[in-house]
C-alpha positions as CSV (number, residue, x, y, z in Angstrom):
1,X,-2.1,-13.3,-5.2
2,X,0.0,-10.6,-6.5
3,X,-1.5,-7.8,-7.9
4,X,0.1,-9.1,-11.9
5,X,-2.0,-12.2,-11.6
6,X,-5.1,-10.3,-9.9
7,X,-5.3,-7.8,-13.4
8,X,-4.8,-10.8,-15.6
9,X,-7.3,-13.1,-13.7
10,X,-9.7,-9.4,-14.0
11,X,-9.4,-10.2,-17.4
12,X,-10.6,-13.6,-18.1
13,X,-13.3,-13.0,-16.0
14,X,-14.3,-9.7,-18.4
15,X,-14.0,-11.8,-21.3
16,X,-15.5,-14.7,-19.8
17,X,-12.5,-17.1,-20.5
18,X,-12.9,-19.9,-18.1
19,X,-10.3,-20.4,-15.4
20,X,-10.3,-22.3,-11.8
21,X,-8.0,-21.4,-9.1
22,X,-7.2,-24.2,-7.4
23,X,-4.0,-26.9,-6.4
24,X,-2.8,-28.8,-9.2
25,X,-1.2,-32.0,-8.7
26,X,1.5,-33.7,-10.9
27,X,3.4,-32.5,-13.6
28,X,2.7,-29.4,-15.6
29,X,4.1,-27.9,-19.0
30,X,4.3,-24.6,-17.1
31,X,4.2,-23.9,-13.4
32,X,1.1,-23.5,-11.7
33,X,-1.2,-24.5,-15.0
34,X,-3.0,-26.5,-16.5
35,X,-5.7,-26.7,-19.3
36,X,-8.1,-29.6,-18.2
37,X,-10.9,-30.1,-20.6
38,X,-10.9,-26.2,-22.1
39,X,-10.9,-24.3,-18.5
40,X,-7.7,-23.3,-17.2
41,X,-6.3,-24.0,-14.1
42,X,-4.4,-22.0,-12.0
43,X,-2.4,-22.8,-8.7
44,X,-1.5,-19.5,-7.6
45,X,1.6,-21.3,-4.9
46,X,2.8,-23.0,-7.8
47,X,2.8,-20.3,-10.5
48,X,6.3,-18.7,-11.3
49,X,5.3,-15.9,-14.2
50,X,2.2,-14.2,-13.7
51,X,2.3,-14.1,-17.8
52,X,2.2,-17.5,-18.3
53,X,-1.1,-17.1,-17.5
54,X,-2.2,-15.5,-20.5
55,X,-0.3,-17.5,-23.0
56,X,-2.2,-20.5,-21.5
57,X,-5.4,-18.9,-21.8
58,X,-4.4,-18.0,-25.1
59,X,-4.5,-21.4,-25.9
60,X,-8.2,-22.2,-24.8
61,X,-9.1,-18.1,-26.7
62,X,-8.0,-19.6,-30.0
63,X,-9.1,-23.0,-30.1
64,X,-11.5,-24.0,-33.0
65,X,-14.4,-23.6,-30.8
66,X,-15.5,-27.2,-31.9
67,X,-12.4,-28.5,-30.0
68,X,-11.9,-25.9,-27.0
69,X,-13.6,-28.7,-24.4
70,X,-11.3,-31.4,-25.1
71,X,-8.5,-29.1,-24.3
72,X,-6.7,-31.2,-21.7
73,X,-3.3,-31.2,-20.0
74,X,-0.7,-31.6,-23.0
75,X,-3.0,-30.0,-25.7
76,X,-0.5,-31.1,-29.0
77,X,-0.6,-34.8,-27.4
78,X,-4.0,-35.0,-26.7
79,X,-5.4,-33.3,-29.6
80,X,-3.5,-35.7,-32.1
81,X,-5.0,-38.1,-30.7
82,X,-8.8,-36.2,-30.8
83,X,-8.0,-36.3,-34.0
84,X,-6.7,-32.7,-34.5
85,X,-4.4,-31.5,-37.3
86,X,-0.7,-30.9,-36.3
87,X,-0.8,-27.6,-38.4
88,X,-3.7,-26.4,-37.2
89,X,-2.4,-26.8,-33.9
90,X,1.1,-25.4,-34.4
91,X,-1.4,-21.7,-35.9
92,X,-2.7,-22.0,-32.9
93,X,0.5,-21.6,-30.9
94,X,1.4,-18.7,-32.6
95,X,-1.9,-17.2,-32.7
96,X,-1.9,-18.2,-28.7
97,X,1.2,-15.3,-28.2
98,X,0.3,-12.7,-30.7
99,X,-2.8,-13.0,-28.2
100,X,-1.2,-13.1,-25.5
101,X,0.8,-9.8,-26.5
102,X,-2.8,-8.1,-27.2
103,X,-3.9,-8.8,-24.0
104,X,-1.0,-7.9,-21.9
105,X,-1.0,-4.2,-23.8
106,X,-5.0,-4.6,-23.5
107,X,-4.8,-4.7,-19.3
108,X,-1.7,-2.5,-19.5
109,X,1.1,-4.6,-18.1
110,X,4.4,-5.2,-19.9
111,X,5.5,-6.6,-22.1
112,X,8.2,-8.3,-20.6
113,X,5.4,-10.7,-18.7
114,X,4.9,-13.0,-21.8
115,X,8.5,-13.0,-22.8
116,X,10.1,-13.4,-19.4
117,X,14.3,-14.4,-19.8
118,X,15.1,-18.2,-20.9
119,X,11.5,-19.0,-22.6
120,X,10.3,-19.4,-25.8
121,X,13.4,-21.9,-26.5
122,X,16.0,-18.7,-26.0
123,X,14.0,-16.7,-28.8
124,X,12.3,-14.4,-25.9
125,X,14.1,-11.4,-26.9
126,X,13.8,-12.1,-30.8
127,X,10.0,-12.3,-30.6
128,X,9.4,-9.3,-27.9
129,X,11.0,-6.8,-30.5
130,X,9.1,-8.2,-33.3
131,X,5.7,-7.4,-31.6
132,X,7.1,-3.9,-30.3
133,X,8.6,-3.3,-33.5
134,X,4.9,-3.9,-35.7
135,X,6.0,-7.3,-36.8
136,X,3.7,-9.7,-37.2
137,X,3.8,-13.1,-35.9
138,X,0.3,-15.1,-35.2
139,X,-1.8,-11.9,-35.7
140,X,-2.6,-13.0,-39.2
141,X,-4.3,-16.0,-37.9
142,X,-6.4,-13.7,-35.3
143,X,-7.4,-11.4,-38.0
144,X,-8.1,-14.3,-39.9
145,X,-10.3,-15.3,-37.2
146,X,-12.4,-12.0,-36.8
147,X,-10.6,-11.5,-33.6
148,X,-8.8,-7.7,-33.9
149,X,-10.1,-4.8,-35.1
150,X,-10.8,-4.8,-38.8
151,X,-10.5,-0.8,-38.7
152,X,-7.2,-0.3,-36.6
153,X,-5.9,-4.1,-36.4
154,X,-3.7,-6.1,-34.5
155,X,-3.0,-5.6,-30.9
156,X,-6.8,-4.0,-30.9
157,X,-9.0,-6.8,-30.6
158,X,-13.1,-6.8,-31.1
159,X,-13.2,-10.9,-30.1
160,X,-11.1,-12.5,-27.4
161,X,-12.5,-15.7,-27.8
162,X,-12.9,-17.3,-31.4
163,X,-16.3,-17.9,-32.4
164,X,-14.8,-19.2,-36.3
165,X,-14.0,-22.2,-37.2
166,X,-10.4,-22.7,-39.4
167,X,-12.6,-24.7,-42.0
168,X,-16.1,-24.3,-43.0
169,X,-18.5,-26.9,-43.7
170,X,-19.9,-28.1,-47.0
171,X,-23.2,-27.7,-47.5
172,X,-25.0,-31.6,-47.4
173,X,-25.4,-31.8,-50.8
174,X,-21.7,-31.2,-51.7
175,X,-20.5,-33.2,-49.0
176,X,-22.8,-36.3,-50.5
177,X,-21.6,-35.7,-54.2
């Protein structure tokens, strides 16, 4: 394991973000991982960007804590059909790299990790000088969350895994009515 993956696997074990590392058969949406039911997996002779890591775990960090267990595989087509909603989802993937961006500053690696060349559909570049630049992009969501710092704000985060849920319940009685 190179020393990259080492610090970032450090990490989920400080913030208690579950993660296995261990083979992974079959077909994966990025090398060497895989979310299977809201733990990440990680095959270390598989895995091309040590990054991709924590954009993974990012997922699994933001989830509505009601849904982080059924986490599994392709989380957009299996939480459609868990029911989830396709917006709430698509927050999640930006809050899942303004995460990822807090963490990699967090553990002190760069930048350059989460937004290795020829990802994020050609828009690497784009989004890595929006987060160095004080742009915001998913952070909203986190704050939204009680995830960063309310005092100094985003990249400083007080929660790495979300404890909210995106929509409160109603009390019985309103519900009923």
């Amino acid at each position: 394991m190179d020393q990259d993956t080492r610090i970032i696997c450090d990490f989920l074990s400080n913030i208690n973000l579950p993660y296995k590392l261990c083979p992974i058969a079959g077909k994966c949406f990025l090398p060497g991982l895989q979310i299977n039911y809201g733990v990440l997996h990680i095959d270390i002779d598989k895995l091309v960007c040590a990054g991709d890591i924590l954009h993974e775990a990012g997922h699994i960090a933001v989830c509505e804590p009601i849904y982080r267990d059924q986490l599994h595989q392709d989380v957009y087509k299996n939480g459609l059909k868990n029911g989830r909603e396709k917006q709430a989802m698509e927050g999640e993937e930006m809050a899942a790299t303004a995460w990822s961006v807090a963490a990699i500053w967090h553990i002190g690696l760069p930048i350059d990790l989460i937004f290795p060349e020829n990802t994020y559909q050609g828009m690497q570049q784009s989004l890595k000088e929006n987060f160095e630049n004080g742009g915001v992009f998913g952070d909203p969501l986190l704050t939204a969350w009680d995830m960063t710092c309310p005092e100094k704000g985003f990249p400083k985060m007080t929660n790495w895994v979300r404890e909210i849920r995106w929509v409160t319940e109603l009390p019985q009685q309103l519900a009923e009515a």
